[in-house]
C-alpha positions as a Markdown table, in Angstrom:
| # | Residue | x | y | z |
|---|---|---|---|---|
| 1 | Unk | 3.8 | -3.4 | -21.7 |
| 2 | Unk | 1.1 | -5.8 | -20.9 |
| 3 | Unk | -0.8 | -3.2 | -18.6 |
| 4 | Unk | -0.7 | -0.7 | -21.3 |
| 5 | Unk | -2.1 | -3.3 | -23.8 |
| 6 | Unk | -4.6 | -4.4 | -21.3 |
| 7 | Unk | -5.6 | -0.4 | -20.4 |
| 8 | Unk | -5.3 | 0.8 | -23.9 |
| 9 | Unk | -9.0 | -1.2 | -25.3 |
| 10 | Unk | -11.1 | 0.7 | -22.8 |
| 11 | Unk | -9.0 | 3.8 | -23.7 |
| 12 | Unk | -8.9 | 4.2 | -19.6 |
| 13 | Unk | -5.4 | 4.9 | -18.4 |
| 14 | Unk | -6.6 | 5.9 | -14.9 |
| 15 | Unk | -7.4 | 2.0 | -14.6 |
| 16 | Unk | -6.5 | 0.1 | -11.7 |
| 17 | Unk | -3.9 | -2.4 | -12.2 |
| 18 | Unk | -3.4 | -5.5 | -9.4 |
| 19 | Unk | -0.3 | -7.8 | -9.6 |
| 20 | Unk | -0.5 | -11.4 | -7.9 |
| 21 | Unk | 2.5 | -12.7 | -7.0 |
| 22 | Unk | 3.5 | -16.7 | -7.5 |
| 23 | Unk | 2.2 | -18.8 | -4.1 |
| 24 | Unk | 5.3 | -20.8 | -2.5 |
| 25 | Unk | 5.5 | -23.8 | -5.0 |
| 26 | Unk | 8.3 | -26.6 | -5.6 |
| 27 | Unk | 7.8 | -28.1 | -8.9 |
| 28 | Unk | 9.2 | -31.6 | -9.5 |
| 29 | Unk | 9.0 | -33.7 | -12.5 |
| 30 | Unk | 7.1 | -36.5 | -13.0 |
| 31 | Unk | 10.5 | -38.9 | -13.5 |
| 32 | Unk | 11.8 | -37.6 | -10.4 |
| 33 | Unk | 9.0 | -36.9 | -8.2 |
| 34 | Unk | 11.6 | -36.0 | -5.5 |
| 35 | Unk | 13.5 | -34.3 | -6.9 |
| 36 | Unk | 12.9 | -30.2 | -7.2 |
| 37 | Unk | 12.5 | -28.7 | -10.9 |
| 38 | Unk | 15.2 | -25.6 | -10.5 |
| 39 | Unk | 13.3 | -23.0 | -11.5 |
| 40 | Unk | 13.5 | -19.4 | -10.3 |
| 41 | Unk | 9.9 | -18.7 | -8.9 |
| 42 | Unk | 11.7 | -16.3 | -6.5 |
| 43 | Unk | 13.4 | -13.9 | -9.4 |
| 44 | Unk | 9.4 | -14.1 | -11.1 |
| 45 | Unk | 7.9 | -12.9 | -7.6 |
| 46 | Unk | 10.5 | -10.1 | -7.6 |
| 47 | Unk | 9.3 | -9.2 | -11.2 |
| 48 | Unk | 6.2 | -8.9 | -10.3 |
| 49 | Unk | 6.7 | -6.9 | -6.9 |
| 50 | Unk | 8.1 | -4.0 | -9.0 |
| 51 | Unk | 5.7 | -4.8 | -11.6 |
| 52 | Unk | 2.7 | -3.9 | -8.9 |
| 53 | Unk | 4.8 | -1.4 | -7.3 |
| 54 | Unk | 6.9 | 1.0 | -10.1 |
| 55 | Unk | 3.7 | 1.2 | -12.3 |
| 56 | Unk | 1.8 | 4.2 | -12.2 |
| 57 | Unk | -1.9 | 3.5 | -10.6 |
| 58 | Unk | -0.6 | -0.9 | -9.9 |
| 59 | Unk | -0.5 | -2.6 | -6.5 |
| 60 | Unk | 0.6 | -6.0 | -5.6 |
| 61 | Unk | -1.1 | -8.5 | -3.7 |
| 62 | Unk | 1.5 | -11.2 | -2.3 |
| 63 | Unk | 0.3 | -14.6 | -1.9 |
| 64 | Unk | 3.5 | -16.2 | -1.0 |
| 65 | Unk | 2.1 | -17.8 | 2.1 |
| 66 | Unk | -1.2 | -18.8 | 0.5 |
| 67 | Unk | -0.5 | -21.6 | -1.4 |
| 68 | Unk | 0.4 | -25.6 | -2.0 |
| 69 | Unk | 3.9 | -26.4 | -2.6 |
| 70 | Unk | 3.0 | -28.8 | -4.7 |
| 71 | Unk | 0.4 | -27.1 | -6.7 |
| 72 | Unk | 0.7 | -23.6 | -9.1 |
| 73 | Unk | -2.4 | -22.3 | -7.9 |
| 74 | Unk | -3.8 | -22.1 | -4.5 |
| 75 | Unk | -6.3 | -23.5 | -3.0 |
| 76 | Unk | -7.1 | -21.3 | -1.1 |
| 77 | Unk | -8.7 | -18.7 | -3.2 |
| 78 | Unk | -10.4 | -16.8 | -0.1 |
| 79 | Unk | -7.1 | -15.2 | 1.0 |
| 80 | Unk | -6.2 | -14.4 | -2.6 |
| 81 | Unk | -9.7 | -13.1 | -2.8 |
| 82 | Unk | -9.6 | -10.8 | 0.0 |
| 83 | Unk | -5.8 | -9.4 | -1.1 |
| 84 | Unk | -6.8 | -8.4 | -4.0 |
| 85 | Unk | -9.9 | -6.7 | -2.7 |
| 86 | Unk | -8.3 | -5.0 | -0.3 |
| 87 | Unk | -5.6 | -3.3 | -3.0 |
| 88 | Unk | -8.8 | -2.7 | -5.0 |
| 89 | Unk | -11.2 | -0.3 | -2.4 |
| 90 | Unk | -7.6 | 1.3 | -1.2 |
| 91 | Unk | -6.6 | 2.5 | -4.8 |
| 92 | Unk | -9.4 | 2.5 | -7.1 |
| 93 | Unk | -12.0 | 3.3 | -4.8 |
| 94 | Unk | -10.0 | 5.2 | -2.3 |
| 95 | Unk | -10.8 | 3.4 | 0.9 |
| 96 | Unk | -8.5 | 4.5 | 3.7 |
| 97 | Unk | -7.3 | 0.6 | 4.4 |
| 98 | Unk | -4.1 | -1.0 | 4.8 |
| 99 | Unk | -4.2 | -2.0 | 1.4 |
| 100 | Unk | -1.3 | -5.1 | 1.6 |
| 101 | Unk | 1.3 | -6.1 | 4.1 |
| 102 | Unk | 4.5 | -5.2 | 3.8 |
| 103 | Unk | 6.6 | -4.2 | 1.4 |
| 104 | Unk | 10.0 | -3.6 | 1.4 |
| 105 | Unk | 11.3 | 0.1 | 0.3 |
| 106 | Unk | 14.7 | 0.5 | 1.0 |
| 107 | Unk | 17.6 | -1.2 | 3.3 |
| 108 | Unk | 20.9 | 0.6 | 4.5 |
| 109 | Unk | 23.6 | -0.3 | 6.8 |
| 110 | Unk | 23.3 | 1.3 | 10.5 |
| 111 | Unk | 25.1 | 0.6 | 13.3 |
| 112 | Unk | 22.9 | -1.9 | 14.6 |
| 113 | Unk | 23.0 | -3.7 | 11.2 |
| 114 | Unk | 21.3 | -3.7 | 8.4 |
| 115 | Unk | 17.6 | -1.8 | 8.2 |
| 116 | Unk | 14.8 | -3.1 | 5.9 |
| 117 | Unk | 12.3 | -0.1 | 5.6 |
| 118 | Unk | 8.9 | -1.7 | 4.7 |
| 119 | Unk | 5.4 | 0.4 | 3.8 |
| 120 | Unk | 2.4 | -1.2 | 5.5 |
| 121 | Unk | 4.4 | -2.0 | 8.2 |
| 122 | Unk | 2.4 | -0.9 | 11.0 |
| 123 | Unk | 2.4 | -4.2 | 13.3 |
| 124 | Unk | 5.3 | -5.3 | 11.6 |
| 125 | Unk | 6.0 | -9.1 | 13.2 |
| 126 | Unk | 6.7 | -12.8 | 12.6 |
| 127 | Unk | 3.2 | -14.1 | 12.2 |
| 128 | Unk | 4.2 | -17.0 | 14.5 |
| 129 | Unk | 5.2 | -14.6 | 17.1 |
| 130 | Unk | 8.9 | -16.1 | 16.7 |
| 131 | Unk | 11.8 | -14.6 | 15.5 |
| 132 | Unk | 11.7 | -13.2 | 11.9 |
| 133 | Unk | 13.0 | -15.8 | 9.3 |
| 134 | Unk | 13.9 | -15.9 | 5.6 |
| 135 | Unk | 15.7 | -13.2 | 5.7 |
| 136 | Unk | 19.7 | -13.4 | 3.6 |
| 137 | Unk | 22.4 | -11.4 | 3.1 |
| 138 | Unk | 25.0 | -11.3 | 0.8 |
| 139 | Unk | 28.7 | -9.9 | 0.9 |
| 140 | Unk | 31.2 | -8.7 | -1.9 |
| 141 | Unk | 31.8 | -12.3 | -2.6 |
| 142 | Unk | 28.0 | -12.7 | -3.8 |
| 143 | Unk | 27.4 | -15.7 | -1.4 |
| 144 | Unk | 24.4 | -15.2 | 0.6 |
| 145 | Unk | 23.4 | -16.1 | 3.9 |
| 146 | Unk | 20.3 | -16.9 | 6.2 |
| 147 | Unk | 20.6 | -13.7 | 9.1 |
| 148 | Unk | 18.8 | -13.4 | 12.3 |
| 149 | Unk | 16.4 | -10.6 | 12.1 |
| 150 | Unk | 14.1 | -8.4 | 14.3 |
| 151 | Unk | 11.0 | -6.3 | 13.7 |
| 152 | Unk | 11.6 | -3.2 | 14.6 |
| 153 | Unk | 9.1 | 0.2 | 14.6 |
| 154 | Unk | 8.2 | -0.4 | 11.0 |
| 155 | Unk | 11.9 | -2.1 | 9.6 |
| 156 | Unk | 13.1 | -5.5 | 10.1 |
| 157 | Unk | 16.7 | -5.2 | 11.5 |
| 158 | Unk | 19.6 | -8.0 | 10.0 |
| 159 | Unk | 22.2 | -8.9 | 12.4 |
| 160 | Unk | 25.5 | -8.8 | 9.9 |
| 161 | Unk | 27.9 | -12.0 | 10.6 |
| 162 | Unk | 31.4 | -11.0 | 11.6 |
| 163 | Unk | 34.2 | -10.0 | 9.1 |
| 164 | Unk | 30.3 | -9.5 | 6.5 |
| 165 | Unk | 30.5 | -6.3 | 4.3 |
| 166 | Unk | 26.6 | -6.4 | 3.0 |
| 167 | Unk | 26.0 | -5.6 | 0.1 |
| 168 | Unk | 22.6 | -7.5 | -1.3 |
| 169 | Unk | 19.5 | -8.2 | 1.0 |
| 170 | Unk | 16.9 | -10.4 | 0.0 |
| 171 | Unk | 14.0 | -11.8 | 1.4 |
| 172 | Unk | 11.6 | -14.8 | 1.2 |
| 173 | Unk | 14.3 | -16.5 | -1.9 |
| 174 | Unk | 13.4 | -19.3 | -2.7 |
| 175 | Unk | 10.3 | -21.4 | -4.4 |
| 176 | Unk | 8.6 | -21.7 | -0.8 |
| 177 | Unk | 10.8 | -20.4 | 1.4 |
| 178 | Unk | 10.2 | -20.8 | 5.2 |
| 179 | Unk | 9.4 | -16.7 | 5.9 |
| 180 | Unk | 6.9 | -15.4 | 8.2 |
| 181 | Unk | 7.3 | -11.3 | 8.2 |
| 182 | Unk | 3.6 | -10.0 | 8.3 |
């Protein structure tokens, strides 16, 4: 893998590996500059979550919210400064910090509906204090759809349309997706 090429120089395998995730970003082309470039930054963000998170000794610092829509790389290199820092002292330095915000572990259907279980979800809110969006959920016809959610002690909980049999959850889909979980 890359990490291993990247590790394997130094001969340090105990090194620290930080993934970045893609900002929000619509690409359009230049003979249609309405019109959105389809490209899947949403299935390259999920890459690179369980990139930073299956690795052994890896972390991921998601920038989602910390870029230009129209512009690849953000301008706004404090906040992606400070995210990676923060994964940095918590894993190679062994800081006791939150190290990220959340990210999601696990989701099963209860009776209130379905539970995302997040680490670092202490505080677990909309950061505009509203109601939780970006949140989908699919049933065994594959078609997903936008959900109500609530934060809940640590989970975000999905409120399952009528006749729905969930099967897939997802989160933030799309190349700048309107989500606001923090």
């Amino acid at each position: 893998t890359t990490v291993a090429v990247c590790r394997q120089p130094a001969r340090n395998t105990s090194s620290v590996t930080v993934t970045l995730t893609i900002s929000g970003y619509l690409r359009t082309t230049r003979a249609a500059p309405r019109r959105v470039t389809r490209l899947n930054w949403s299935a390259m963000r999920g890459v690179q979550l369980r990139l930073g998170e299956t690795l052994w000794n890896s972390g991921t610092a998601v920038t989602l919210d910390g870029g230009d829509i129209g512009n690849i790389h953000p301008k706004d290199k404090k906040t992606v400064g400070e995210r990676l820092a923060r994964l940095a002292l918590a894993r190679a330095y062994g800081r006791s910090i939150v190290e990220a915000g959340p990210i999601p572990l696990s989701a099963g259907l209860t009776a209130k509906g379905v539970e995302v279980v997040f680490k670092n979800a202490a505080g677990l809110r909309p950061a505009d204090g509203k109601q939780l969006k970006g949140f989908q959920l699919a049933g065994t016809d594959g078609k997903f759809t936008y959900v109500d959610a609530k934060a809940a002690a640590g989970t975000a909980v999905l409120a399952v349309p009528a006749g729905m049999k969930p099967v897939r959850v997802r989160y933030a889909w799309d190349g700048s997706p309107n989500a606001n979980l923090i």
